[in-house]
C-alpha positions as CSV (number, residue, x, y, z in Angstrom):
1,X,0.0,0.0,0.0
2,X,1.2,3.3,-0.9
3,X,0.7,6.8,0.8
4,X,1.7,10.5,-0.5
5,X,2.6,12.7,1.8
6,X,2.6,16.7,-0.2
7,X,4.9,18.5,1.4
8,X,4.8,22.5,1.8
9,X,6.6,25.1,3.2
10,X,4.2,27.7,4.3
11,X,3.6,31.2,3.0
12,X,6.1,34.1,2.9
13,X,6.3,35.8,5.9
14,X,7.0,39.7,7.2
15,X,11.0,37.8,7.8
16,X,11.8,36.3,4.5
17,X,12.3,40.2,3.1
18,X,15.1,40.6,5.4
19,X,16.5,36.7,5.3
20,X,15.8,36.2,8.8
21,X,15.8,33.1,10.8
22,X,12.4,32.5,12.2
23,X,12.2,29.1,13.5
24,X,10.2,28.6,16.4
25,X,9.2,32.0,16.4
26,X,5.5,32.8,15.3
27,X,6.0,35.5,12.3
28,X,3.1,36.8,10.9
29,X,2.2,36.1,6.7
30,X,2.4,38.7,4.4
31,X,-0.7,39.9,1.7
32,X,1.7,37.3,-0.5
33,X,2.4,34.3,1.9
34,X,-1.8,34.7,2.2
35,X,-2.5,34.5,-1.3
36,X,0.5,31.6,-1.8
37,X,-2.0,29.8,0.8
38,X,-5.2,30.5,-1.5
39,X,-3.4,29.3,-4.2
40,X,-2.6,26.1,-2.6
41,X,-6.3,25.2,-1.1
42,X,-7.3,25.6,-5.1
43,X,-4.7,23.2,-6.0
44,X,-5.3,20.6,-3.1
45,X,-8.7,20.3,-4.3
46,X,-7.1,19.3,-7.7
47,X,-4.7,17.0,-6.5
48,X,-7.4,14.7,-4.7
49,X,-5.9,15.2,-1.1
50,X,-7.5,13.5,1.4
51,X,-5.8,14.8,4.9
52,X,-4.4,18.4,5.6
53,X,-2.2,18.5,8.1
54,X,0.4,21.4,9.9
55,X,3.2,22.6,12.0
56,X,1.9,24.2,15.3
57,X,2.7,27.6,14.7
58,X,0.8,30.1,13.0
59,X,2.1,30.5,9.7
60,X,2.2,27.2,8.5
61,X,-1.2,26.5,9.9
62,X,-2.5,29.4,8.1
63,X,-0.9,28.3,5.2
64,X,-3.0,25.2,5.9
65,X,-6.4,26.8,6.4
66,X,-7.9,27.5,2.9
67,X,-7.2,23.8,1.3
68,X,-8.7,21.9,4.5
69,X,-11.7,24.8,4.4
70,X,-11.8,23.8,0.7
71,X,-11.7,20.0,1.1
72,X,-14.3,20.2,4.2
73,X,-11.5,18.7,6.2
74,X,-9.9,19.5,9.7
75,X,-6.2,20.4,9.6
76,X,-4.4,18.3,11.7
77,X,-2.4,20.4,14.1
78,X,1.2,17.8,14.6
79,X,3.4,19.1,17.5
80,X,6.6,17.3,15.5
81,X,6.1,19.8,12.2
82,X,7.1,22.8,14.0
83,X,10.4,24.4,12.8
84,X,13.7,23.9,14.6
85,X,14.5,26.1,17.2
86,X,17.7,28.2,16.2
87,X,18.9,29.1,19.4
88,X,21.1,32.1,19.1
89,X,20.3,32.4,15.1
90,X,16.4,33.3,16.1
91,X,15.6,36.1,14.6
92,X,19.0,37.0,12.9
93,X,20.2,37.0,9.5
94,X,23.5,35.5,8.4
95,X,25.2,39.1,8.1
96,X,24.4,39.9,11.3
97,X,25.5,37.1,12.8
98,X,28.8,37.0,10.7
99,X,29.1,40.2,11.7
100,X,28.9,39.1,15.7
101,X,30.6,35.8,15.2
102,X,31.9,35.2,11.7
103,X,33.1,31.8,12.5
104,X,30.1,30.1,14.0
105,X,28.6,31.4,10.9
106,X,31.3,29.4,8.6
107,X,31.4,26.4,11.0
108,X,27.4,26.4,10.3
109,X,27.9,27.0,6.4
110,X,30.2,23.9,6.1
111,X,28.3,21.6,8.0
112,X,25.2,22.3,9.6
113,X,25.5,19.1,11.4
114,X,28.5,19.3,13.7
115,X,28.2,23.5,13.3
116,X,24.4,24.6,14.2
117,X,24.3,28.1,15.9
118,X,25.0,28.1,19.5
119,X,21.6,26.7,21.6
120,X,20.1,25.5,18.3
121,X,17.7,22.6,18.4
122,X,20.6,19.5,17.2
123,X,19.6,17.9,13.6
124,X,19.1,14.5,14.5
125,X,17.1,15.4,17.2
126,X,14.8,17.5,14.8
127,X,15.0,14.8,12.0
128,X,13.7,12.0,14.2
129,X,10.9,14.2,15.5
130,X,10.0,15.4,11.8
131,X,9.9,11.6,10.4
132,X,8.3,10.0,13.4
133,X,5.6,13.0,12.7
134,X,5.4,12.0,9.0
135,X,5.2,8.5,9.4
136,X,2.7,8.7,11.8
137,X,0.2,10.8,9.2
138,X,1.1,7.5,6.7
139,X,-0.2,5.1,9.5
140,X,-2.8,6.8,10.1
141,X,-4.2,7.5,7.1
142,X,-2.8,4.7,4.8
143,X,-3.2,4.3,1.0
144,X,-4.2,7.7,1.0
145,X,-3.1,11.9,0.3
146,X,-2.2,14.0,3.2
147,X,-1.0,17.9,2.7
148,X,1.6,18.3,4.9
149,X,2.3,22.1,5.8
150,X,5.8,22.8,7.8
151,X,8.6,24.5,7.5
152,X,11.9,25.1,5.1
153,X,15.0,23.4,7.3
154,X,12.4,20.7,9.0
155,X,11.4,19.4,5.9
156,X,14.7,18.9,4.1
157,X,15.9,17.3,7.6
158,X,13.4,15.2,7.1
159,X,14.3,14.7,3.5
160,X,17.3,13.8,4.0
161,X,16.9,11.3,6.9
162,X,14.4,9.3,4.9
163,X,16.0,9.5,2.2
164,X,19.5,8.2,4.1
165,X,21.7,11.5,3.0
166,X,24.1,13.4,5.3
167,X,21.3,15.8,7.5
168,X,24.1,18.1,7.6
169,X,24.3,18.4,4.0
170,X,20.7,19.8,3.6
171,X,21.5,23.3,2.8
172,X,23.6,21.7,-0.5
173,X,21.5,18.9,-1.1
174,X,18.4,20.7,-1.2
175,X,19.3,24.2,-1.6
176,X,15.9,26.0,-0.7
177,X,12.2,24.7,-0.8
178,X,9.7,28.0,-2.4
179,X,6.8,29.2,-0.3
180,X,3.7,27.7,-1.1
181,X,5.6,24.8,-3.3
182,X,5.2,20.9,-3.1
183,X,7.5,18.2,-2.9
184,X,6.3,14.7,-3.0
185,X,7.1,11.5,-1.1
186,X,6.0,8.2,-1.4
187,X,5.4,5.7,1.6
188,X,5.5,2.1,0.9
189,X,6.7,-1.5,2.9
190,X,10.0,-0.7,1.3
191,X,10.2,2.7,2.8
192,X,9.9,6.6,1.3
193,X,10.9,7.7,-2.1
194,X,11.3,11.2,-3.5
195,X,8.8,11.5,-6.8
196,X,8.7,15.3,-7.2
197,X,10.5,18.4,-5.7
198,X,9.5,22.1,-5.2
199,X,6.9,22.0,-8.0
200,X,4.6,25.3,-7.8
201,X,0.9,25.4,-7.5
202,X,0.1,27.8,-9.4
203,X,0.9,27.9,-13.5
């Protein structure tokens, strides 16, 4: 038996302007992250989805709203899809923390792994959270499509662990995931596979 999971980074937010680190911090969406949400509630109805489910925090689960509201669904609200906690990056952007501390910043750029930002939430801990989360939505919901709306870095963790690549490596091996965008992954008795990446919703 096979299950989708549709993953989606949620909307833009006031942050992304500036490049700043939100993780678990709850930044509002902009006019554009809202629409980026409209859009995708028109395309989940489309794509036959048969769950919506979302990060905790506010602007993935707003992201959320409009395809569950469009499905007549319930947006499952999973306490493992929130973002990773950055520690002292929260709120920062890389030149002003280069600026502070340029080589935490290049001990982070080489290796996100064995370098994350001083009181940062570590990788493997996220990446077991993030997949137990996902696998979770496949058992309960088998066979079928579940919208899954988180966050940028959690999700290519995530990638990357079930896919069985370096979690350190994310930031190369999946360079950035678009607001509002879909990546697919397939569940079966053999274990996940990567069918699409970063494909728009809109044409």
């Amino acid at each position: 038996m096979t299950s989708r999971l549709l993953l989606v980074r949620h909307g833009e937010t006031e942050w992304h302007a500036e490049n700043r680190y939100a993780g678990t911090s709850d930044v509002a969406l902009t006019p554009k992250g809202r629409a980026q949400g409209a859009a995708l509630g028109r395309w989940a109805v489309r794509a036959g989805v048969d769950a919506v489910a979302a990060s905790p925090l506010g602007r993935a689960r707003l992201t959320a709203e409009p395809a569950a509201e469009a499905l007549g669904l319930r947006t499952e609200i999973v306490a493992g899809l929130r973002e990773i906690d950055f520690g002292w990056g929260e709120g920062r952007t890389i030149a002003e923390m280069a600026a502070e501390d340029p080589e935490a910043v290049r001990r982070f750029r080489e290796d996100a792994g064995t370098g994350g930002f001083p009181g940062s939430e570590p990788l493997p801990a996220a990446a077991a959270r993030a997949t137990a989360a996902l696998r979770a939505l496949t058992e309960r919901h088998p066979g079928r499509t579940v919208l899954v709306v988180a966050h940028s870095t959690l999700l290519r963790i995530a990638l990357c662990a079930l896919l069985g690549l370096p979690l350190g490596q994310y930031r190369q091996l999946f360079p950035r995931l678009d607001n509002g965008a879909v990546t697919e992954i397939r569940f079966t008795a053999a274990g996940a596979a990567l069918y699409s990446l970063n494909v728009p919703t809109t044409p």
